[in-house]
C-alpha positions as a printed Julia matrix, in Angstrom:
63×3 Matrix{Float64}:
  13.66  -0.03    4.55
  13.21   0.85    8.18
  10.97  -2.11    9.08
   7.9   -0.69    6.82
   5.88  -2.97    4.68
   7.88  -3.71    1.0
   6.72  -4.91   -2.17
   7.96  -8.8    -2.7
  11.04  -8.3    -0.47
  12.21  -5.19   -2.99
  12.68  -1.67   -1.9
   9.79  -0.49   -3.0
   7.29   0.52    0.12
   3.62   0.3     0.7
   3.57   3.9     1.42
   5.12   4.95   -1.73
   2.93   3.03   -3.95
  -0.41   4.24   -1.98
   1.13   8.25   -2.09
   1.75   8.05   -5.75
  -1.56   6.57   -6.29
  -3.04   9.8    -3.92
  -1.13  11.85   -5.76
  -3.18  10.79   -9.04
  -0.72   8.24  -10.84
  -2.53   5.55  -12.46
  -1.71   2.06  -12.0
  -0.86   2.05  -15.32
   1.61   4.47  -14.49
   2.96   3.06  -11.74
   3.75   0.12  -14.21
   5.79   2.23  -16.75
   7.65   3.83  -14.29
   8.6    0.95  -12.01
   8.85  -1.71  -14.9
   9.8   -4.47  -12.33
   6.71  -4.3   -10.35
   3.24  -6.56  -11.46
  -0.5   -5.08  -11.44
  -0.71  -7.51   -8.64
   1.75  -5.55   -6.43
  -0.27  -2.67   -6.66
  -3.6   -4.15   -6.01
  -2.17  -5.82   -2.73
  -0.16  -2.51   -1.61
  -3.92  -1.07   -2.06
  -5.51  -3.6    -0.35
  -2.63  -3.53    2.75
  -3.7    0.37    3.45
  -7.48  -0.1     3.36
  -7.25  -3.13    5.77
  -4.4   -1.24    8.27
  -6.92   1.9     7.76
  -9.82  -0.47    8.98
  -8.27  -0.43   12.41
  -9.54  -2.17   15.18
 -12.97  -1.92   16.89
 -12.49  -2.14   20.39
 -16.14  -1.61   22.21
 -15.88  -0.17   25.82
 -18.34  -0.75   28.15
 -19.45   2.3    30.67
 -18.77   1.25   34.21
């Protein structure tokens, strides 16, 4: 899959489970359309994009 984060090893991406989530499907959805996935997949593909859109803090001090 190009190197980008995958559900459990399966080729099923990060990305794609946090767009269709943007793009208003509910987990529940998610579920019935991709029946070999768990709740638990989706909750840690959430998770994954809130802590790689946390970043990284990096104070500079003014010289």
């Amino acid at each position: 899959m190009g190197g980008k984060p995958c559900i459990r090893g399966m080729r099923v991406t990060v990305s794609m489970v946090v767009s269709q989530i943007g793009a208003g499907q509910s987990v529940e959805d998610l579920l019935i359309d991709f029946p070999y996935l768990e709740r638990e997949d989706i909750l840690q593909a959430l998770q994954y994009a809130a802590w790689l859109a946390g970043g990284r803090e990096l104070v500079l001090s003014i010289a």
